[in-house]
C-alpha positions in Angstrom: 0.0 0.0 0.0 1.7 3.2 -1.3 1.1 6.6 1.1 -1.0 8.0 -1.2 -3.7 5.2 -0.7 -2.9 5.1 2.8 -3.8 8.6 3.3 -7.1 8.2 1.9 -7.8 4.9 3.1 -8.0 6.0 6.8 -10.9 8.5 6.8 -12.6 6.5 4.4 -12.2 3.5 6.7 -13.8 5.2 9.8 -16.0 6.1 7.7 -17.2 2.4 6.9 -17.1 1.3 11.0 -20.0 4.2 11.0 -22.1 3.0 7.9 -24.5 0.8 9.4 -24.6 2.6 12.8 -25.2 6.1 10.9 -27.8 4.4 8.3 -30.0 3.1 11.5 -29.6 6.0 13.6 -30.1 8.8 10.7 -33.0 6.7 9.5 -34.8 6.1 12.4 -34.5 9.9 13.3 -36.3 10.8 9.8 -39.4 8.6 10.5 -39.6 9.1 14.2 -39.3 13.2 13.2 -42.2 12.6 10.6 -44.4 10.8 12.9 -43.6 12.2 16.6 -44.2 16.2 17.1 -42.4 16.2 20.0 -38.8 15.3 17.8 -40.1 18.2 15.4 -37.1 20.6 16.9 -34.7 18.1 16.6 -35.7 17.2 12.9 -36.4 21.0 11.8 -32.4 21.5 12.4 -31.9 18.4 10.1 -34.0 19.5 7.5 -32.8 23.1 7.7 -29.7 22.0 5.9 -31.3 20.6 2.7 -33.6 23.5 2.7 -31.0 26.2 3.3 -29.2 24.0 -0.4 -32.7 25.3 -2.1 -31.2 28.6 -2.0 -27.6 27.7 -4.0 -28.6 25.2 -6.1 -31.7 23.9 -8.4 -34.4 21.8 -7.7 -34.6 18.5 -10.2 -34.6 15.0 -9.3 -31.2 12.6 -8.2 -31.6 10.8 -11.7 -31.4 6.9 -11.1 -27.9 5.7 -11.7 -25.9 8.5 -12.8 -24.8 10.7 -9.7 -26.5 14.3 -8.2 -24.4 17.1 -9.6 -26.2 18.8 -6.4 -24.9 18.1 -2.9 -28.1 16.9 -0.5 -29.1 14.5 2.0 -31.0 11.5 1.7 -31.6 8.1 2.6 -31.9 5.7 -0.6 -33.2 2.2 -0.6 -32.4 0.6 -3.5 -32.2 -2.8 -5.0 -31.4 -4.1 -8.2 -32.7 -7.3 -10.4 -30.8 -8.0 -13.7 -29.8 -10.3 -16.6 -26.2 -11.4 -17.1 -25.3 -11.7 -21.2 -25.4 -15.8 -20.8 -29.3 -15.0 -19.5 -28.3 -15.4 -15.8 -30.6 -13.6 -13.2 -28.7 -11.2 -10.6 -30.1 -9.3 -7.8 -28.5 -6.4 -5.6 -30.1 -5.6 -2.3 -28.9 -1.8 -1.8 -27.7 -1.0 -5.3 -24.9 0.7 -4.2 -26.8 3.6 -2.4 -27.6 4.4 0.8 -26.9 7.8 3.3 -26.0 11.2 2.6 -25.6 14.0 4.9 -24.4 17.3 4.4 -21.6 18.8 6.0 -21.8 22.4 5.5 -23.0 23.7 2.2 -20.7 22.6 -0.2 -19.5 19.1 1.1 -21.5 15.9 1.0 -20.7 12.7 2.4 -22.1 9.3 1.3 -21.7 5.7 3.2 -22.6 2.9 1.5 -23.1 -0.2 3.2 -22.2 -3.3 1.6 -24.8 -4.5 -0.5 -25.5 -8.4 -0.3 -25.7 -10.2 -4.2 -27.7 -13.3 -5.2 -26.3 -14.9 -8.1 -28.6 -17.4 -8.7 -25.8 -19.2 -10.3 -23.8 -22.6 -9.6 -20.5 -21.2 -9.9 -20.6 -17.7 -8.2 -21.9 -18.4 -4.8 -24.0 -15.3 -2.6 -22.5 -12.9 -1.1 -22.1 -9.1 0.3 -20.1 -6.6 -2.0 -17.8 -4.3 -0.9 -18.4 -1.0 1.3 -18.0 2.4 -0.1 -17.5 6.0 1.2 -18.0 8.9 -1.2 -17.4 12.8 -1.0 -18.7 15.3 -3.1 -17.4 19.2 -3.3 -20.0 21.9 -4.7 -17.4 24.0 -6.8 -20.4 26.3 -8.4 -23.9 26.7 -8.7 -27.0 28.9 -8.7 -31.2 28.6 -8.4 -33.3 29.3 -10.5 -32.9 33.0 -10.0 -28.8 32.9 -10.4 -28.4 30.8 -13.6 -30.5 27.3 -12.7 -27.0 25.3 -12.6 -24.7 23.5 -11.1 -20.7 22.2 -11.2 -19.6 19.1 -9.0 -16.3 17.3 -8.2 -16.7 13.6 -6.2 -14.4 11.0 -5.2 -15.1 7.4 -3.6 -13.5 4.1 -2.7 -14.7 0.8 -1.8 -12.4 -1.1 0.5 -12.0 -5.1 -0.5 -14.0 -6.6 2.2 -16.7 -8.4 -0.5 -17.1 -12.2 0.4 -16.4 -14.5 -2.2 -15.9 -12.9 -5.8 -18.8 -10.5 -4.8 -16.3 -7.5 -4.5 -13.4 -6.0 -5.9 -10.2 -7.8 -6.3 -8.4 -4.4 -4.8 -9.3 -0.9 -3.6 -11.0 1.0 -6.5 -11.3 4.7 -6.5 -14.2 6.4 -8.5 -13.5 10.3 -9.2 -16.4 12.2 -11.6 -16.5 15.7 -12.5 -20.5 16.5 -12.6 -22.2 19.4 -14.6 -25.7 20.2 -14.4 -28.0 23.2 -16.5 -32.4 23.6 -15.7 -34.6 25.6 -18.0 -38.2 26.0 -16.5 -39.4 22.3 -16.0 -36.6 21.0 -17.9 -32.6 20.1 -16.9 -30.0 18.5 -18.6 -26.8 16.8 -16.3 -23.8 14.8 -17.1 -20.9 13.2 -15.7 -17.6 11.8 -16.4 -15.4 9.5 -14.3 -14.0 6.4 -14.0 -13.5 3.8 -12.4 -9.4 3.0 -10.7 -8.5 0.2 -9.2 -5.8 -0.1 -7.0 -3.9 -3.2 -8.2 -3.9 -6.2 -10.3 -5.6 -4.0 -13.3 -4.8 -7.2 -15.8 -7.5 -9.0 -13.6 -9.7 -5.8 -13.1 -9.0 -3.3 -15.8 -10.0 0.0 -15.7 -12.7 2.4 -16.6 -14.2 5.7 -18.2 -17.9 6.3 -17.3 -19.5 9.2 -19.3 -23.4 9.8 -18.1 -25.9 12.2 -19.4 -29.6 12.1 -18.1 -32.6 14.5 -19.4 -35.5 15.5 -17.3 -38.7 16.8 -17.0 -41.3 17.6 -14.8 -44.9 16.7 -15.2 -47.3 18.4 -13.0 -46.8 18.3 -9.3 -45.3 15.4 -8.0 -44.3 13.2 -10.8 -40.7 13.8 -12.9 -39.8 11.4 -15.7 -35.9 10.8 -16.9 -33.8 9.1 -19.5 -30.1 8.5 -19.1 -27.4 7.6 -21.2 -25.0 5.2 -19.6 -21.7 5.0 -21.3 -18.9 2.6 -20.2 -15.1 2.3 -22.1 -13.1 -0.4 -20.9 -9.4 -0.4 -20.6 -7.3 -3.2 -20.0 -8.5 -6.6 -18.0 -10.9 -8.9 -19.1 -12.5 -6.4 -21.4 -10.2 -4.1 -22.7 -11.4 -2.1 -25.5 -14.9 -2.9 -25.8 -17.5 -0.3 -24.8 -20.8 -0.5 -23.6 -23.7 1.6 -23.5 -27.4 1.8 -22.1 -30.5 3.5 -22.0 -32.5 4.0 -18.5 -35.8 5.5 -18.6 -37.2 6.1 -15.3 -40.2 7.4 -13.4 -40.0 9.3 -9.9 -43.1 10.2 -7.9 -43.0 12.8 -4.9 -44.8 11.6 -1.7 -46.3 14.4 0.6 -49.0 15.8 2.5 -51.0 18.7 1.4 -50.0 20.6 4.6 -46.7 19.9 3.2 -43.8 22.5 4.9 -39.7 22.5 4.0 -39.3 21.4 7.0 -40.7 18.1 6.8 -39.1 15.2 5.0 -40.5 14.0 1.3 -40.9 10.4 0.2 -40.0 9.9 -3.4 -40.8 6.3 -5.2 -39.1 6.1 -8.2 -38.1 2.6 -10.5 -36.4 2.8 -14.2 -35.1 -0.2 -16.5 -31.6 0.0 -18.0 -31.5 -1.8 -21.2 -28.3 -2.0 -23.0 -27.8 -0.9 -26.5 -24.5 -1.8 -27.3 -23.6 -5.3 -28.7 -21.4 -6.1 -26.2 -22.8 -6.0 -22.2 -22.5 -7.8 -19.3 -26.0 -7.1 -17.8 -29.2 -6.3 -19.6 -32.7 -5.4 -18.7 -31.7 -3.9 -14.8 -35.1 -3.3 -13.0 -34.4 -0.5 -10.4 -36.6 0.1 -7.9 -36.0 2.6 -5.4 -37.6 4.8 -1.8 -36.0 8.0 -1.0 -36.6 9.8 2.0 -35.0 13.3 1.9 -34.8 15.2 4.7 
């Protein structure tokens, strides 16, 4: 382990002992706040910081896979139920997702828990994946009164921890720079990143992600996205060959009429990625997701 790696593999690693603590205790203080008046002080102070964003940044929807180009705080529940090439059926309970809290107005800090995979397969057994710890830096933005867009630079790493061949081989680091432009009831973001392992890259390879989604809102309470899911492979197993999808996805906003910012929104949202490109090594990705900002 070079210094470099070291360096950034501490905080991210105390980060990780707190996942699973942070995701209960954070999660059970959103519900209880919704439900209980008496926490309503307690909860209002929470809430203040994702409403105190609305003033900085605009106001579309976390598209389904590709990442926020906005800094917020949520709690996602997420699983995922796909098709290998050879027809194989894989699902992912927790996709990947999970808390993210702001702290202060331009840093955001996700922790991931590990996500447990059923292979349904004779050779790869079950398993949990690796955990992950993610930050994100709001460089520049503005509402919809100050130019409707915003500029993002993130950074994770999952540490190797996976159980059988459910994880990565190494450390991998994940930087994207995020961009992110709303007209009216319309927005456009991207991203590009990559994916880096650590070590044995003839194993692993390496990655370029490039993601663009396009939104609109419909009415109220209901928005409705299409992303473009890009993926060049370097090196490793697949070196050279590039594959691409297309997600269309649905998210509907849960609230009460004597809705307030102060209280937390429920968002239900599900999308299908369905690859495109010849080569892929999942197809048709059911998504299904519940989001409770707050």
């Amino acid at each position: 382990m070079n210094r470099l790696e070291s360096i950034f593999r501490l905080p991210l690693a105390a980060a990780f002992l707190a996942c699973v603590w942070g995701t209960c205790v954070w999660g059970t203080c959103v519900w209880g706040a919704c439900a209980a008046v008496a926490q309503q002080s307690v909860y209002e102070q929470l809430r203040g910081k994702n409403t105190a964003m609305t003033a900085v940044q605009p106001t579309w929807m976390s598209p389904l896979i590709e990442p926020d180009v906005r800094v917020t705080q949520s709690l996602r529940l997420s699983f995922s139920n796909s098709y290998t090439a050879a027809g194989t059926q894989t699902v992912n309970y927790g996709n990947f997702h999970g808390l993210g809290v702001l702290a202060g107005d331009r840093v955001q800090i996700n922790l991931i828990a590990p996500a447990y995979i059923q292979n349904n397969s004779a050779t790869a057994k079950d398993g949990f994946g690796d955990p992950m710890g993610e930050v994100k830096f709001r460089i520049a933005s503005g509402n919809a009164e100050h130019g409707n867009y915003a500029l993002t630079a993130m950074v994770a790493e999952t540490l190797p921890t996976g159980s059988y061949a459910n994880g990565a081989a190494t450390a991998v680091y994940y930087p994207n720079l995020a961009a992110g432009k709303m007209w009216g009831r319309f927005d456009v973001q991207t991203t590009l990143g990559g994916m880096m392992p650590t070590g044995k890259i003839a194993a692993q390879g390496r990655q370029i992600d490039w993601n663009t989604t396009a939104q609109v809102l419909v009415g109220r309470r209901l928005w409705l996205d299409l992303e473009n899911n890009a993926i060049y492979n370097y090196g490793g197993p697949f070196d050279s060959r590039t594959e691409n999808f297309l997600t269309p996805a649905a998210f509907y906003v849960v609230r009460r009429r004597t809705w307030q910012p102060t209280h937390c929104i429920l968002i239900l949202d599900a999308g299908m990625q369905i690859a495109t490109s010849h080569f892929h090594t999942c197809n048709h990705n059911l998504i299904p997701e519940a989001r409770i900002v707050f």
